[in-house]
C-alpha positions as CSV (number, residue, x, y, z in Angstrom):
1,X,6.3,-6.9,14.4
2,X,6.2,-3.3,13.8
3,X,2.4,-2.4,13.5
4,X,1.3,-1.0,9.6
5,X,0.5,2.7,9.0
6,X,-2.2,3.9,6.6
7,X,-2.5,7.6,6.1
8,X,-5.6,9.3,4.7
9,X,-5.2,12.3,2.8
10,X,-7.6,15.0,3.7
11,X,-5.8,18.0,2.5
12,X,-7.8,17.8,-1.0
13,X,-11.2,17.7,0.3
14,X,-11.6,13.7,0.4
15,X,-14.6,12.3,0.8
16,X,-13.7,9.1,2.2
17,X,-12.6,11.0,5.3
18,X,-13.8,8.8,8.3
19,X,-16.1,10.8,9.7
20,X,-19.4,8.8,10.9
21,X,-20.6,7.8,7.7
22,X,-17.6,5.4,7.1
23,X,-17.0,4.4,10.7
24,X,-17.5,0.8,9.7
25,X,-15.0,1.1,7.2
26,X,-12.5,2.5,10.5
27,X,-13.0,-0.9,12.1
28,X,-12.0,-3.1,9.1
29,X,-8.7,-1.2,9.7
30,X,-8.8,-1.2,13.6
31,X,-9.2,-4.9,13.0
32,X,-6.0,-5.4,11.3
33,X,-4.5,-3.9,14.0
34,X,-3.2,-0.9,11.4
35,X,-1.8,2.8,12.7
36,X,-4.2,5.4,10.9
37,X,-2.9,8.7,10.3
38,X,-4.9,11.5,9.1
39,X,-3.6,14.6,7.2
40,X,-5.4,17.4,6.9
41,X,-3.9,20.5,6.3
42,X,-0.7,19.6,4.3
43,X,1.0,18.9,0.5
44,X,1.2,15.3,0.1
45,X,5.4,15.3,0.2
46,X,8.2,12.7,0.2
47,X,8.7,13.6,4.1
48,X,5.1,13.1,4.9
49,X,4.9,10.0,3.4
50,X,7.7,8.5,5.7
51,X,7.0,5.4,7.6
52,X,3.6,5.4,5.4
53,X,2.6,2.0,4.2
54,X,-0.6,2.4,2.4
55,X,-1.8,5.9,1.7
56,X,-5.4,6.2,0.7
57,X,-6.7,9.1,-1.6
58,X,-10.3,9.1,-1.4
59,X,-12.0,11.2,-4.1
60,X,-11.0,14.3,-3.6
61,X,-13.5,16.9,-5.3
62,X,-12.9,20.8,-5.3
63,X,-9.3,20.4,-5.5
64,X,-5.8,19.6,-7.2
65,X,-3.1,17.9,-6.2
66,X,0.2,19.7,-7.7
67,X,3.1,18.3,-9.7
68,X,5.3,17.8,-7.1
69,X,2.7,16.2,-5.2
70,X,2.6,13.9,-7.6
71,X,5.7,13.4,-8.2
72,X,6.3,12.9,-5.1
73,X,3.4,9.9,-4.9
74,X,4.8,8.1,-7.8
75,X,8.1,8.1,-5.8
76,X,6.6,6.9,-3.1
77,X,5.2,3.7,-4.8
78,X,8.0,3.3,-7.1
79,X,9.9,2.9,-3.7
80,X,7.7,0.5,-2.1
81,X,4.2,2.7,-0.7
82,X,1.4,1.3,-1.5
83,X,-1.5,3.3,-2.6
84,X,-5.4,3.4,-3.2
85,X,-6.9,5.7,-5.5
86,X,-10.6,6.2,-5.0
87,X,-12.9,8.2,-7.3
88,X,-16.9,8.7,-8.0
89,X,-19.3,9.1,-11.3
90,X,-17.9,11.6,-13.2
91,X,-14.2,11.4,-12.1
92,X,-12.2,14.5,-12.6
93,X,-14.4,16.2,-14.8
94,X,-17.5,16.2,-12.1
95,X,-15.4,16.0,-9.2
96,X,-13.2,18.8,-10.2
97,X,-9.8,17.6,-9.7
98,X,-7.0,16.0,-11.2
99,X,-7.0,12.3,-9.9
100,X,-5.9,11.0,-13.1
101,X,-2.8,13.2,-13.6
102,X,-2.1,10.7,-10.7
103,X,-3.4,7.9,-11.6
104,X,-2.3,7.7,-15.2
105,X,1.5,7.6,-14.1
106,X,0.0,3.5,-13.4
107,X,-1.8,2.7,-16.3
108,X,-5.6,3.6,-14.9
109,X,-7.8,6.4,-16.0
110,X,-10.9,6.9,-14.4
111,X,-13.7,7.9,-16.6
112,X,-16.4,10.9,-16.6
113,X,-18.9,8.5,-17.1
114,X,-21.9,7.0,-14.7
115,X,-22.0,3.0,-15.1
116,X,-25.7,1.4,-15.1
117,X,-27.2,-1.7,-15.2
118,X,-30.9,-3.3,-15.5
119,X,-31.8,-6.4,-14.2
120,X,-34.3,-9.0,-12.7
121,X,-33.7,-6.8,-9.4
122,X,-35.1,-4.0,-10.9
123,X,-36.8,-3.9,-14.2
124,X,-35.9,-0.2,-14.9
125,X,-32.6,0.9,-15.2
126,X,-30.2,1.5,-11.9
127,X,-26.9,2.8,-10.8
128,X,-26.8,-0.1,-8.1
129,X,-24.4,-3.3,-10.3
130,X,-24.8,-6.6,-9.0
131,X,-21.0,-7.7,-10.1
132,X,-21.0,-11.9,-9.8
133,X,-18.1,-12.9,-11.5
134,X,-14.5,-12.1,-10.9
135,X,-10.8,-12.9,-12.0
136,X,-8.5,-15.3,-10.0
137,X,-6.9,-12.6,-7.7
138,X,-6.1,-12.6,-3.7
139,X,-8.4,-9.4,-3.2
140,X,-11.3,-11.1,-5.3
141,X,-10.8,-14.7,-3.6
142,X,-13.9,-16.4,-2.2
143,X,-16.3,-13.7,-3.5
144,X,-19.9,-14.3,-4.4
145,X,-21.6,-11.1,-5.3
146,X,-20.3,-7.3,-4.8
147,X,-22.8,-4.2,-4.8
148,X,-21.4,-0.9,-6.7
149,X,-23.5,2.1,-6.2
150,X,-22.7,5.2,-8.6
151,X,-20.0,4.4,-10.3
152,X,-17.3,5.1,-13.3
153,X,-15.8,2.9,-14.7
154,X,-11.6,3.1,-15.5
155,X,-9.5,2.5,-18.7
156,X,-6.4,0.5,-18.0
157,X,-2.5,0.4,-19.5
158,X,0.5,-0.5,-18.8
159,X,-0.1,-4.2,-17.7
160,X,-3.1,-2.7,-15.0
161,X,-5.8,-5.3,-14.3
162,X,-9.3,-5.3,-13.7
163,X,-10.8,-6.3,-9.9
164,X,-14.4,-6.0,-10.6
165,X,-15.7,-5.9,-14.6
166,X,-19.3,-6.0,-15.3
167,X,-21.0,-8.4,-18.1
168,X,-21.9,-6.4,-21.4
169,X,-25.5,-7.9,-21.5
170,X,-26.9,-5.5,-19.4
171,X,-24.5,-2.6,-18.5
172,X,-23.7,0.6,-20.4
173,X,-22.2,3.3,-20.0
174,X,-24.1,7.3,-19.5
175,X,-21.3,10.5,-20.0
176,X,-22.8,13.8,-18.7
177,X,-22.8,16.7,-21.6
178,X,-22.1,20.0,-20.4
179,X,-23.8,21.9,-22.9
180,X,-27.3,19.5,-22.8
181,X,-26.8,19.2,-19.1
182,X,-28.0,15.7,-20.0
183,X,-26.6,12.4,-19.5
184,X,-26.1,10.6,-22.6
185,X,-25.7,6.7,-23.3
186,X,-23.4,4.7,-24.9
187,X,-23.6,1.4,-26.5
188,X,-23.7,-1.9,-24.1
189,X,-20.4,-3.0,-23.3
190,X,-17.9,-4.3,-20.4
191,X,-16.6,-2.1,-17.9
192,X,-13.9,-2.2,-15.0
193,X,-15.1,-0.5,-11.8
194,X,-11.8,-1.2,-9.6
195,X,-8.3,-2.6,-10.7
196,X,-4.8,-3.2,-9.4
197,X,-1.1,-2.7,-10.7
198,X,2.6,-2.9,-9.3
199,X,4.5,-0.2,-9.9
200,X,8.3,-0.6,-8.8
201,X,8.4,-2.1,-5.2
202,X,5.0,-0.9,-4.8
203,X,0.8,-1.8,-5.5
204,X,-1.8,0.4,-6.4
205,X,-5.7,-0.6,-5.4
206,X,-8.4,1.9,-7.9
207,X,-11.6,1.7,-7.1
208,X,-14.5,4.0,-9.2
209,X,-17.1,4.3,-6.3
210,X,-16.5,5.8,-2.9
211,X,-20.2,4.4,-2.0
212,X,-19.1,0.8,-1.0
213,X,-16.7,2.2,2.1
214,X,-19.6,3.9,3.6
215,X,-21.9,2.4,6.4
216,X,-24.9,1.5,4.6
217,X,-27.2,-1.6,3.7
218,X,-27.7,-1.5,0.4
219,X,-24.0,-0.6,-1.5
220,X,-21.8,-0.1,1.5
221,X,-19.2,-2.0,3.1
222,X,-22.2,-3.9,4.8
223,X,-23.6,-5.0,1.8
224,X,-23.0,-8.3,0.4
225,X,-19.1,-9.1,0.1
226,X,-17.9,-5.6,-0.1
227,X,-16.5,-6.1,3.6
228,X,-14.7,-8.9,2.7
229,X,-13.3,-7.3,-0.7
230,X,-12.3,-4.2,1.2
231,X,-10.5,-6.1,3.5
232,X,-9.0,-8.2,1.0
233,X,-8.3,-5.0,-0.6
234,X,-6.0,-3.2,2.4
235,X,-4.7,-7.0,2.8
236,X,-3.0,-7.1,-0.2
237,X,-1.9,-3.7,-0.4
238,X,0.3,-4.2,3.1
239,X,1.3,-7.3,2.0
240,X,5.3,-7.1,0.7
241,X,5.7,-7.3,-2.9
242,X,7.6,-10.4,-4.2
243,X,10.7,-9.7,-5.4
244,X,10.2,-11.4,-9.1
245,X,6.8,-9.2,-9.4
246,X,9.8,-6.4,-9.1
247,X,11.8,-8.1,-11.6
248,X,8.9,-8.2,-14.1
249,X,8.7,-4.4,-13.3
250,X,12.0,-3.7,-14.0
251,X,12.3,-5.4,-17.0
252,X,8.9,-4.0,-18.9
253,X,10.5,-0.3,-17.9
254,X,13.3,-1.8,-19.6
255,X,11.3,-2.7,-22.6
256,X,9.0,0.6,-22.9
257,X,12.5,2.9,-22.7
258,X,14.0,0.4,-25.7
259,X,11.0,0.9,-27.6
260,X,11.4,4.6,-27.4
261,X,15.0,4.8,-28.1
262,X,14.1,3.3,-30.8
263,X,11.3,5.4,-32.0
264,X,13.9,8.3,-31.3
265,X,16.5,6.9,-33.6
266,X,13.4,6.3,-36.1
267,X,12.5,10.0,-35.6
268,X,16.8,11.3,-35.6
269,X,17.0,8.8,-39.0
270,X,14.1,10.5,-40.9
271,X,15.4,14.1,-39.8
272,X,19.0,13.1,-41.2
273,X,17.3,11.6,-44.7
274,X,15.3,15.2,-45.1
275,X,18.3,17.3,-44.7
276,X,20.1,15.1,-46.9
277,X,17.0,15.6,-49.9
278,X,17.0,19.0,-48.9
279,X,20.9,19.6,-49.5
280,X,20.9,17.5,-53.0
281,X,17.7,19.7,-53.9
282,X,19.2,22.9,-52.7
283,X,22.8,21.4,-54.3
284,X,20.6,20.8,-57.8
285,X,19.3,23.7,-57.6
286,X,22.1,25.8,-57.5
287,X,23.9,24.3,-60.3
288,X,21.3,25.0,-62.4
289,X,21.5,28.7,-61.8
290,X,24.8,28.4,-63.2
């Protein structure tokens, strides 16, 4: 069997670039026995992508990825390339790129916001979420407890599901203002930190910290079960879509481009009955002139 490749964009200043810091993260892969590919000084195009079976964009910060770029991406995944979108506090807006012109085209959104939590392991409030409960999901399977370390959370469409959601008892949400250079809280509530889609003959993997792929104790991939949920992660992502997930695909396109045809019709119908008030208005108003 032909081995996996997984290509890490470095072209747009990625953090998760597997230097030192993330070596342990390198061995998951090396474990599965998957080709890694780095690129570093090239547009993310349809030609690169070749032969690419996950491609991993992780956080990039200073810089944008063009329209063709991604257009080219989508492509990619609608065709059957697999991708994981990382991203950090803030997203684009503190990061300073344009993740989510990506990421959107699949229903997430990650959001300029910094997720924190307060509980009985640590009586003032922290960054660090202790995230215990978890949907029925091959990459969350046999889970106990995952560490997230400076995270945003994402806004999901388009049939996208949540991977990690913390409660609402504790957790809220802080969004950095600009103008206060503060960061200002929000109301407890729910939030999803990483999620998962299909997108054509393709799967998508989002995760809103790049803090758990890194080599450390505490929130990194040695922490807890975020090994295990990494490497369920990358699992799933190389494992080939089944074709009735495709069907389902196919068939909710199907539905979104009925529903607008039909708000275009909706839209053609009202323009037709205005011209036709205007033209008996304009038709009345000219026979009273005479």
């Amino acid at each position: 069997m032909q081995r996996k490749t997984i290509l890490f964009d470095l072209n747009h200043n990625e953090m998760l670039n597997l230097s030192e810091e993330f070596s342990d993260f390198l061995k998951v892969l090396q474990n599965l026995d998957l080709k890694i590919k780095k690129n570093e000084d090239k547009d993310v195009t349809k030609k690169l992508l070749e032969d690419v079976d996950v491609l991993i964009l992780g956080n990039p910060i200073n810089d944008y990825f063009s329209n063709i770029e991604i257009k080219d991406i989508v492509n990619y995944v609608r065709s059957g390339g697999n991708l994981m979108l990382v991203s950090e506090y803030g997203a684009d807006y503190l990061q300073k790129t344009n993740l989510n012109d990506l990421a959107s085209n699949f229903g997430i959104i990650f959001e300029k916001n910094l997720i924190k939590e307060q509980n009985s392991h640590n009586q003032n409030c922290s960054s660090i979420l202790h995230i215990q409960q978890f949907p029925t999901h091959d990459v969350v399977s046999g889970l106990r407890e995952v560490i997230i370390g400076g995270a945003c959370s994402l806004s999901l469409k388009k049939g996208a599901k949540a991977l990690l959601k913390t409660n609402k008892d504790n957790i809220w949400s802080e969004v950095y203002n600009s103008n206060s250079e503060e960061w200002i809280k929000s109301k407890k509530e729910q939030h999803t930190l990483a999620a998962y889609t299909n997108f054509g003959q393709g799967k998508i993997v989002a995760i809103g910290d790049i803090d758990i792929f890194c080599s450390d104790d505490n929130i990194g991939i040695n922490s807890r079960d975020n090994y295990k949920f990494l490497r369920n992660a990358i699992n799933w992502l190389i494992e080939p879509i089944k074709r009735p997930e495709v069907m389902s695909f196919i068939l909710d396109q199907l539905g979104e481009l009925q529903s607008g045809v039909k708000e275009v019709q909706n839209t053609i119908n009202n323009i037709i009955e205005t011209i036709s008030i205007l033209e008996t208005r304009i038709s009345f108003l000219e026979e009273k002139k005479r």
